[in-house]
N, C-alpha and C positions, 0 to 999 in steps of 0.2 A: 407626436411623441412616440406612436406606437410605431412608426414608418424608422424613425430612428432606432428605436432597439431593436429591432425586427436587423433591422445592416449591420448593428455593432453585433448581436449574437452571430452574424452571420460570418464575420469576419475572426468575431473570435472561435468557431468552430473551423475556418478554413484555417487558422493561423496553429488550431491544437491539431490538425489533422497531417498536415504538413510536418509539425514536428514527430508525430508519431512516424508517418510513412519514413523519415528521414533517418527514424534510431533505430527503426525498425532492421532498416535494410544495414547501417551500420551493426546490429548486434549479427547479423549473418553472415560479415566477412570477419569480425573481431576475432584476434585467437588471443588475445593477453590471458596470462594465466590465472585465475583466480584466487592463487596460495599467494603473488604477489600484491595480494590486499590486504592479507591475513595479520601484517606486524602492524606494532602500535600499542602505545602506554596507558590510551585515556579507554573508559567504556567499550566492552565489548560489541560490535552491531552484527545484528543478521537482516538482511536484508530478503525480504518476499516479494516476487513483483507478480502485476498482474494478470488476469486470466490471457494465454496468450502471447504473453513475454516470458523471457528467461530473463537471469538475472541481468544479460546485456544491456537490457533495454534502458535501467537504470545504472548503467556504468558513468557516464556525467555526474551523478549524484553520488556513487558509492568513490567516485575519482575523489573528488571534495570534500568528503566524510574522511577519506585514509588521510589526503595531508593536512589534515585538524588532526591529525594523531589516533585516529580511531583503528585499530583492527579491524576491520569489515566482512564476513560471513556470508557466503551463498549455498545454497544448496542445487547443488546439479542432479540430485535425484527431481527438484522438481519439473524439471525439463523446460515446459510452456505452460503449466500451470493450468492444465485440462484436467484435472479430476477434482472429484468430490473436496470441496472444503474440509471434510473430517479424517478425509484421506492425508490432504496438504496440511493440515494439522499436526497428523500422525508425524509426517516426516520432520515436522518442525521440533516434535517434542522428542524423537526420534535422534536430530539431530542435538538440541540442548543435552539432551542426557551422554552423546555420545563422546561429545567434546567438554561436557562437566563445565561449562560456563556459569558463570554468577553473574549477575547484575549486569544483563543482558541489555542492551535497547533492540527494538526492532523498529525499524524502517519498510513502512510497506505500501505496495500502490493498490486502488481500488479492492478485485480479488484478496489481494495479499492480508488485509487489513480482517478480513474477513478470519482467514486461517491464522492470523498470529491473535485474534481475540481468542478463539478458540483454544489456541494453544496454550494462554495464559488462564484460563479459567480451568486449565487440567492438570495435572499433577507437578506438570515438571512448574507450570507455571510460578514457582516462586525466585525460577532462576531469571526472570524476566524483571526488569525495572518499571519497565514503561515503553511504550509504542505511539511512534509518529504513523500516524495513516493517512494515507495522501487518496484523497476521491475516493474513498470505501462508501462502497452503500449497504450501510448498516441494516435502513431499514428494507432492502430491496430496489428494484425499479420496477416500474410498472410495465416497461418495454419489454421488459423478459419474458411475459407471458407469449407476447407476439412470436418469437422468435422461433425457428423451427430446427435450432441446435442443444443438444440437454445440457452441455459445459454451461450454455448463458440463461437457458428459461432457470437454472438454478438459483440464478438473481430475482425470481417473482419473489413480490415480498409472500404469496403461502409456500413458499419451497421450504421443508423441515428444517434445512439450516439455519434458514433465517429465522425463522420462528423459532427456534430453540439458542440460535445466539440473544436473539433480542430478551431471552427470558434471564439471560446471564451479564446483569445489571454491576455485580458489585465489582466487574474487574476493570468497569466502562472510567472510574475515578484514576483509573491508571495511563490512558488515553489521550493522545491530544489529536483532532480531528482536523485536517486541514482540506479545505475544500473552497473550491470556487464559486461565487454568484450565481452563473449558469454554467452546469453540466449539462450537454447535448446526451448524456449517456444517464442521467439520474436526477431527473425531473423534482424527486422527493426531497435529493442532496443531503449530505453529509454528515447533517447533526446530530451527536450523538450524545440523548440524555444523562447526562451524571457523568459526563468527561473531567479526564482532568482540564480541559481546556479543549472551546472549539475557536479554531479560525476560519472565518470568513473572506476570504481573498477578493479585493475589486473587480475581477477578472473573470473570464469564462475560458471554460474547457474541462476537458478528463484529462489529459497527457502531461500537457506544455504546465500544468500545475507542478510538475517534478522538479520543474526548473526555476521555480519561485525562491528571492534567498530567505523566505520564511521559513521553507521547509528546514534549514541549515539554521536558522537561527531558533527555532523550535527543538530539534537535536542536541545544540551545543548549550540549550538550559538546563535541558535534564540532563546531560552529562555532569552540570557542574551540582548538581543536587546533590 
């Protein structure tokens, strides 16, 4: 048994790494403009993607959200998503305020989930409904200590982000968590106490989770609330 999960994680890590390398390279020739996602009737979305990506990376996901009618939202100040979470925050509450949005959804991957809790636990946060987060590691990873870049050891679960997101409980009932079985990237995984809702996906990866139609079918509930 243990020889068989040992090849299915293995497989599922080549299968989500593969997608990543693949959207990666496609968001660096993309030029579509990002104001032609902006129309639409139903819930407003802003979309955060993770440490690393621009909002390109999740353009398959933000494609599918506009024609379900949604308006869909990036922010190109955040470029690749290399700074401080209180920084990426900033721009997030930054941007709500700027565009006067109500009853917001936000859509976000790993990082991104990180900076849209924050953002909803802070002032503007009432313009916010609720947030899909796709592989955030709430509590941290334990990998991050290892690593010898400050954008990712900022994922040690003692990095003050984290510790200070993890103490800001009451916006977590706003939440829904959606994470895979095994994360190659977040060993601790996904779960997040007092969510509105966690999913657990049969599957493994960080990426190729984006492409789940949970994710779309977790979206188009709280739109309809």
């Amino acid at each position: 048994m243990g020889a068989i999960r040992t090849l299915r994680r293995a497989a599922w890590w080549i299968a989500d790494y593969t997608y990543a390398v693949y959207w990666q390279l496609r968001a660096a020739v993309d030029r579509r403009d990002a104001a032609s996602f902006a129309t639409g009737s139903e819930a407003p979305i802003v979309i955060l993607p993770g440490v690393y990506e621009t909002w390109r990376f999740m353009q398959p996901l933000i494609t599918a959200l506009h024609a379900r009618g949604h308006p869909v939202h990036v922010l190109d100040s955040l470029r690749h998503n290399r700074r401080p979470v209180i920084e990426s925050a900033q721009l997030m509450t930054d941007f709500l305020e700027s565009a006067q949005l109500t009853d917001a959804l936000i859509v976000a991957h790993s990082k991104g989930g990180l900076a849209g809790k924050m953002a909803m636990a802070g002032p503007s946060g009432f313009r916010v409904r609720a947030m899909v987060a796709v592989a955030t590691p709430f509590g941290g990873s334990r990998y991050a200590r290892m690593l010898p870049v400050r954008s990712l050891r900022a994922f040690s679960p003692s990095d003050p982000s984290i510790m200070q997101l993890a103490r800001q409980v009451d916006v977590n009932r706003r939440i829904v968590s959606i994470y895979a079985a095994f994360d190659p990237h977040i060993p601790e995984g996904s779960e997040l106490s007092g969510a509105m809702k966690n999913v657990r996906l049969d599957s493994g990866g960080h990426f190729r989770v984006l492409a789940d139609p949970r994710v779309l079918a977790e979206v188009a509930a709280l739109s309809e609330r």
